[in-house]
C-alpha positions, 0 to 999 in steps of 0.5 A: 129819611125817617128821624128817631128820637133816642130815650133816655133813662137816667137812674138815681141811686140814694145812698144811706150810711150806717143802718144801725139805729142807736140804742139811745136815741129814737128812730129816725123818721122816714119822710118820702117826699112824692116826685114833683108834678109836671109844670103846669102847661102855658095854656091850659085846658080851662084858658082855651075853653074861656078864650072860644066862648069869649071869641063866639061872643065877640064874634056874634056880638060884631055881626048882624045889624044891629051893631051901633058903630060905625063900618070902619068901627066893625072891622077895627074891632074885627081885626082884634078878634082874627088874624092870618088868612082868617083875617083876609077873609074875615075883612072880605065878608064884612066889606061885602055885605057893607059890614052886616055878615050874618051871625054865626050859630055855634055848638060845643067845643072838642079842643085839642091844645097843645101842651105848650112848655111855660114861656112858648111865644106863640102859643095856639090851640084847636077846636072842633065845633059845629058852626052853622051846622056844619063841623068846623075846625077852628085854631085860635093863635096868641101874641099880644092876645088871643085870635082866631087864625083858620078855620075849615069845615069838614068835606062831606063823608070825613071826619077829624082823626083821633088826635093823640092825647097824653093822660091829662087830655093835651095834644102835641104839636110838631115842629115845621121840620118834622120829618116822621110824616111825609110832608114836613108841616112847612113843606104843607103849603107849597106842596098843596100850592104845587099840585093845585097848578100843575095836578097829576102832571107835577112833580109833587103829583101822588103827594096829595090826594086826587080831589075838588082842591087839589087835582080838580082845581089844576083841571079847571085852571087849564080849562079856563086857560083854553076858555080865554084863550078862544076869546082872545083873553089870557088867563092865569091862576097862582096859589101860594102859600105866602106867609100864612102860619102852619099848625100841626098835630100829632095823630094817633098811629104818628100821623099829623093833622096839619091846618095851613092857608093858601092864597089865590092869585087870578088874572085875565087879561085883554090880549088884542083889543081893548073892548069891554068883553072880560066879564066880571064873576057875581061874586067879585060884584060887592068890589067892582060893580061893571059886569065887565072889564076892560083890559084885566081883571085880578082876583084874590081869593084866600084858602084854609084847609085841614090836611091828614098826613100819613107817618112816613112808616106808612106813606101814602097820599095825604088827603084834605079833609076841610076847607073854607075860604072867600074872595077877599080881594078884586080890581079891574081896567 
């Protein structure tokens, strides 16, 4: 059921006393004193500005080989600098590559924060940039201090809605509940988790929009169901959206712009014997470095998405519009 929110005006009445002026003493002096301006917001537009050019520097400063400190020395620092899925995934390119990711090329920021009241504990903003050539929506979370929370590149063929912005240039923000879209922001994750599983067949199937990271992804865990199973293998594949945090934006015509990460749990197991025969994935090798396993092999992969979500005045599919995201995590017997 479509929430409304009530208005409410408020009319104050000065009143004045006698109008007569005396004839023996000056006029009284008029002052108007002009309506208190808004309090300033607890992030502003300039703060978010110096915390993305602070974090590219970071960032850049950490990557590459020329870094003088030491592999644990990298991902302390790197760990100061991210946080929620970016975390996950920030750790696993550095692991992989024996701590020598490679330097990111940035381009100018659009932000869109938040008009966040004074005191908000968990503050965060968002900026679209072009990150090695591709545009890359970014959201930057604070608690002790400023981290960069998800990230997601643009899909081929889209584009970022106009987000709504009030007359000083400042976004809003919904709350997980909200129920003017169709899918609540807090409802986001174990949706897309739901459709990725059980595709059109599902009971949230035409929530989310037919596509390579939604319904496809359910196609391909079927098909590597069969696949295992012809070699006497099980396999399995749960997405969940744990206790990734979820950022939502008002868009223009009352839609949202909603960013959320998932996680990726994969498991093949050894069903009847127990010959070296589950073959390892050239992108699991930095982890486990046999080309095959034993009895089981378990992958974890972590997923950030931007997902547009119609106002429920207007229901649709909302469609995923961004995506990023690595394996972060593998073992086998």
């Amino acid at each position: 059921m479509l929430a409304l929110a009530a208005g409410l005006l408020a009319a104050v009445t000065a009143c004045t006393g006698d109008a007569r002026t005396p004839a023996t003493t000056p006029a009284a002096a008029v002052t108007t004193t002009p309506p208190p301006s808004p309090a300033e917001p607890e992030v502003t537009l300039a703060e978010a500005a110096e915390e993305f050019t602070a974090f590219t520097l970071t960032d850049n400063a950490l990557r590459g080989p020329d870094w003088r400190s030491e592999f644990e020395g990298r991902l302390r620092e790197a760990s100061d600098i991210t946080t929620g899925g970016q975390w996950a995934i920030t750790q696993a390119a550095y692991v992989s590559t024996g701590s020598r990711p490679p330097r990111r090329q940035w381009g100018a920021p659009t932000l869109y924060v938040p008009r966040f009241a004074q005191g908000e504990r968990a503050p965060w903003f968002s900026a679209l940039v072009t990150r090695d050539g591709r545009q890359t929506l970014l959201t930057f979370a604070k608690s002790d201090r400023w981290r960069l929370s998800s990230a997601a590149e643009l899909l081929p063929g889209q584009s970022l809605p106009e987000v709504e912005l009030d007359t000083d240039g400042y976004a809003s923000s919904l709350a997980p509940d909200d129920k003017t879209v169709t899918i609540s922001p807090q409802f986001m994750g174990p949706v897309h988790a739901s459709v990725a599983e059980t595709g059109k067949s599902g009971v949230t199937a035409g929530l989310l929009a037919e596509g390579p990271y939604t319904t496809d992804v359910a196609e391909q865990i079927a098909a590597l169901r069969v696949k295992a199973k012809r070699a006497e293998l099980s396999y399995d594949s749960i997405f969940s959206a744990d206790n990734f945090p979820v950022y939502a934006l008002r868009t223009e015509g009352g839609g949202a712009l909603i960013q959320y990460s998932l996680s990726r749990n994969s498991t093949t197991r050894n069903v009847l014997d127990e010959t070296y025969k589950i073959p390892v994935p050239p992108e699991a090798s930095w982890a486990i470095p046999d080309k095959t396993v034993r009895l089981n092999l378990k992958l974890t992969e972590v997923h950030q998405y931007a997902t547009v979500v119609p106002p429920l005045t207007r229901p649709s599919a909302a469609s995923v519009i961004a995506h990023d995201g690595a394996l972060t995590r593998a073992s086998g017997q």
